[in-house]
C-alpha positions in Angstrom: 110.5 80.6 128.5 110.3 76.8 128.1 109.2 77.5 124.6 111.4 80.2 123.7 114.6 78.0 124.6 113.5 75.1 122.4 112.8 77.4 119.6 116.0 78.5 120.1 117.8 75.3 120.1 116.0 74.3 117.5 117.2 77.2 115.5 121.1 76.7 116.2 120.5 73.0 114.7 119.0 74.6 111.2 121.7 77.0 111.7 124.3 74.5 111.7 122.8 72.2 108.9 122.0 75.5 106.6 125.7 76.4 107.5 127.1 73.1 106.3 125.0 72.9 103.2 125.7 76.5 101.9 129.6 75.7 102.8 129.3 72.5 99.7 127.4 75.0 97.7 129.6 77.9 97.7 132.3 76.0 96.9 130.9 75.6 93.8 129.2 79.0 93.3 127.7 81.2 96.4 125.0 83.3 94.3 123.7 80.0 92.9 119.8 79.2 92.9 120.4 76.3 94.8 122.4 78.7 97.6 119.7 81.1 97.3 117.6 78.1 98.2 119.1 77.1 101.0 119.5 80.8 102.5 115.3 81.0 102.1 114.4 77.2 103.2 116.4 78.4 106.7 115.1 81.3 106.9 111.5 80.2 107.2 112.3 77.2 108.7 113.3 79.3 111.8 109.8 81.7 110.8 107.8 79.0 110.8 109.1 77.0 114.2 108.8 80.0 116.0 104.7 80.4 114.5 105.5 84.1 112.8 103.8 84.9 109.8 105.9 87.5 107.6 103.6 89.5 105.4 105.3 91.2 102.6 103.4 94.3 100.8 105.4 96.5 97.9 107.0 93.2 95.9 105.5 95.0 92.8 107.7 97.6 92.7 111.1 95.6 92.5 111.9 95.4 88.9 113.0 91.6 87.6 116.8 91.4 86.9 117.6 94.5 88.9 119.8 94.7 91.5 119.7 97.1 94.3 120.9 97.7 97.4 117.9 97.0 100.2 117.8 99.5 103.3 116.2 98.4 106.0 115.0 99.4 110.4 116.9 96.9 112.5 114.1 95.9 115.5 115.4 92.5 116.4 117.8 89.5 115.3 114.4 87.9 113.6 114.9 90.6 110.6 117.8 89.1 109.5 115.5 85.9 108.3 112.3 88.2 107.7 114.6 89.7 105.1 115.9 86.8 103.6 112.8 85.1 103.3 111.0 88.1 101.4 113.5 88.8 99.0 113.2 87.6 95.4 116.6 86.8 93.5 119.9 86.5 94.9 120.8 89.1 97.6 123.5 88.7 100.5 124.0 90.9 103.1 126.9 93.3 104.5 127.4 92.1 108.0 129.3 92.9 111.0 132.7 91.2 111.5 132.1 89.8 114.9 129.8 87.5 113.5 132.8 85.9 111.8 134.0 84.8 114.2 131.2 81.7 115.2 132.5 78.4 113.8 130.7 77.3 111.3 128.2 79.6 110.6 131.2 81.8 109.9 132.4 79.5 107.1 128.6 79.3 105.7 128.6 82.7 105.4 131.6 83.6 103.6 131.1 80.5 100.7 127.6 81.8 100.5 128.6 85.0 99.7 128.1 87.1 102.7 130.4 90.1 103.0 131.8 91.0 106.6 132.3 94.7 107.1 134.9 96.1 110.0 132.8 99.4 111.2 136.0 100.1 113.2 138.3 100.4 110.4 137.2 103.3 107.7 140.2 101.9 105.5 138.5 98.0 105.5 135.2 99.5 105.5 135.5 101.3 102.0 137.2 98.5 100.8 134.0 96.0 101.6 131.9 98.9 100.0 134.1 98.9 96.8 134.2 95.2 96.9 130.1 95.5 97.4 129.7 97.1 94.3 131.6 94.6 92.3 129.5 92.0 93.8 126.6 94.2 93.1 127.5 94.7 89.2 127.5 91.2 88.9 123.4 90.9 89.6 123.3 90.4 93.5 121.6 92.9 95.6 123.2 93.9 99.1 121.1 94.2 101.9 122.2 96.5 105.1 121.0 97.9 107.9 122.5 101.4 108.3 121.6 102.0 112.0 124.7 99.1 112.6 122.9 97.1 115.4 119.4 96.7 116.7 117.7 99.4 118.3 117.4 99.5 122.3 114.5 101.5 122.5 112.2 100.2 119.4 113.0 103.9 117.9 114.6 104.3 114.7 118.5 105.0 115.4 120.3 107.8 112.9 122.0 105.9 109.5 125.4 105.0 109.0 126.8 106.5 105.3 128.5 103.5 103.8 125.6 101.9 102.2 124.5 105.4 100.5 128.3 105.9 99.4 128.2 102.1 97.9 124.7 102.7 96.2 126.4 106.6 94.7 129.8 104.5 94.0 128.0 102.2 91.7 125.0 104.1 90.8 122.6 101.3 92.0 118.8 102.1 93.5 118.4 101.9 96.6 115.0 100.0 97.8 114.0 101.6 101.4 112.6 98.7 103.6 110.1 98.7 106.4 109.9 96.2 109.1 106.8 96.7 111.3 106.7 94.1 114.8 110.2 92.0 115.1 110.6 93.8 117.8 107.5 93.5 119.6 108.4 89.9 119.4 112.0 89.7 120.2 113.6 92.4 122.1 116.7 93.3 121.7 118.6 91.3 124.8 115.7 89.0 125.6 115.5 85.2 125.5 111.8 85.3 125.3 110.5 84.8 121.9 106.1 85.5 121.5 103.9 84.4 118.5 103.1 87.1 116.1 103.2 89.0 112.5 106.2 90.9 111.2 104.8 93.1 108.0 108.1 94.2 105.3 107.0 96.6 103.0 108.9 97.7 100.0 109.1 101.4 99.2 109.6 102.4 96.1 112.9 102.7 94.5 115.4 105.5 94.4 117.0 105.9 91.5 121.3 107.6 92.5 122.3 106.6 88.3 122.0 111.4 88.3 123.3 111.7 92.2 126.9 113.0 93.3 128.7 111.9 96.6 128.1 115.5 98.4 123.8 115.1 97.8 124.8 111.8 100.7 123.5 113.4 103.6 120.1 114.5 101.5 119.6 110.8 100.5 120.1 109.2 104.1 117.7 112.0 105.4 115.2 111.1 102.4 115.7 107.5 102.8 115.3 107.7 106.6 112.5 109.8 106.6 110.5 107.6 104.4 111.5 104.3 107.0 109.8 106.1 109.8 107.1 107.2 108.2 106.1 104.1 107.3 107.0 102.0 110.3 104.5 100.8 112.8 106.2 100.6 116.4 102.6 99.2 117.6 102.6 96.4 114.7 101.3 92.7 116.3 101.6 94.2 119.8 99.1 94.0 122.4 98.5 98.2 121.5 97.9 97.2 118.0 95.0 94.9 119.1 93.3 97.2 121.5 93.0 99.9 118.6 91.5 97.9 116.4 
């Protein structure tokens, strides 16, 4: 626990300093390099502090210039940095609203281009997605997870629509994303924080330039179905070990 509470302290420092830095940089332009920089240094700053080693299959299959939008499990508050340290390019994510509200981190996010989302309000919400797609035409891919929190139970929750309408909207691929063992480190609610691998594997991409807005709930079924039949629930646990 000792450790856990020191990693964490030691987090909400980087957290602060990242927050300042990306706050000058945005100023200027939030989808810089040099913002994309800072983004990835605290990212695995944070990885590496707390000794986890991300490793990343499936980079191959993400074309160079191409944006998408990036659908992912959500295991644990680690897969917000597992994601942005995997990623290549500039990507931001879509993020709840209460989040928003820290000081700070709050203004780092918004001048580094992060876009909050109000899932209580289906007026604001389609106008985040519409504004997502902009954001998107300009070359920066959107990362979401569509289950809208972390899971409780380590299962895979059902998807939220708005990140299949934005990806129909704009007719942008969407990149299904596994993350195997983020929550065999931190659960959801707990403090403790263990040593450990986190695996992301990229899926291949689905193409929505020929899909309409009613085949929705097939893609979110397809997408979903392909999440769960890759992820590993026993990835970097103590299960994982015994079977080998």
């Amino acid at each position: 626990m000792f450790r856990s509470i020191w990693i964490i302290t030691v987090s909400a420092i980087l957290t602060i300093i990242g927050s300042l830095m990306a706050i000058v940089s945005g100023m200027f332009n939030p989808y810089s390099k040099f913002t994309n920089g800072i983004i990835r240094v605290w990212a695995k700053s944070i990885l590496w502090i707390s000794g986890i080693e991300v490793i990343i299959e499936g980079l191959n299959k993400l074309k160079h210039g191409q944006s998408y939008v990036f659908i992912a499990n959500h295991q644990s508050t680690l897969d917000i940095m597992v994601y942005a340290a995997s990623i290549p390019g500039t990507a931001r994510f879509i993020a709840k609203k209460e989040l928003f509200k820290i000081p700070i981190f709050a203004q780092g996010m918004k001048l580094a281009g992060i876009i909050a989302i109000d899932r209580g309000n289906s007026a604001k919400a389609k106008q985040t997605i519409d504004k997502a797609v902009q954001i998107v035409k300009k070359g920066v891919s959107v990362i979401i997870f569509p289950e809208g929190t972390r899971s409780k139970d380590g299962t895979i929750q059902r998807f939220k629509k708005g990140a299949f309408i934005m990806a129909l909207n704009g007719g942008i691929p969407i990149t299904p994303t596994v993350i195997s063992g983020s929550g065999n480190i931190m659960e959801k609610k707990s403090m403790k924080l263990k040593h450990g691998r986190i695996k992301v594997q990229f899926l291949d991409p689905i193409s929505t330039e020929n899909l309409k807005y009613d085949s929705r709930n097939q893609l979110i079924e397809k997408v979903r179905s392909q999440i769960i039949e890759n992820f590993d629930p026993d990835y970097g646990s103590v299960k994982s070990s015994m079977k080998k």
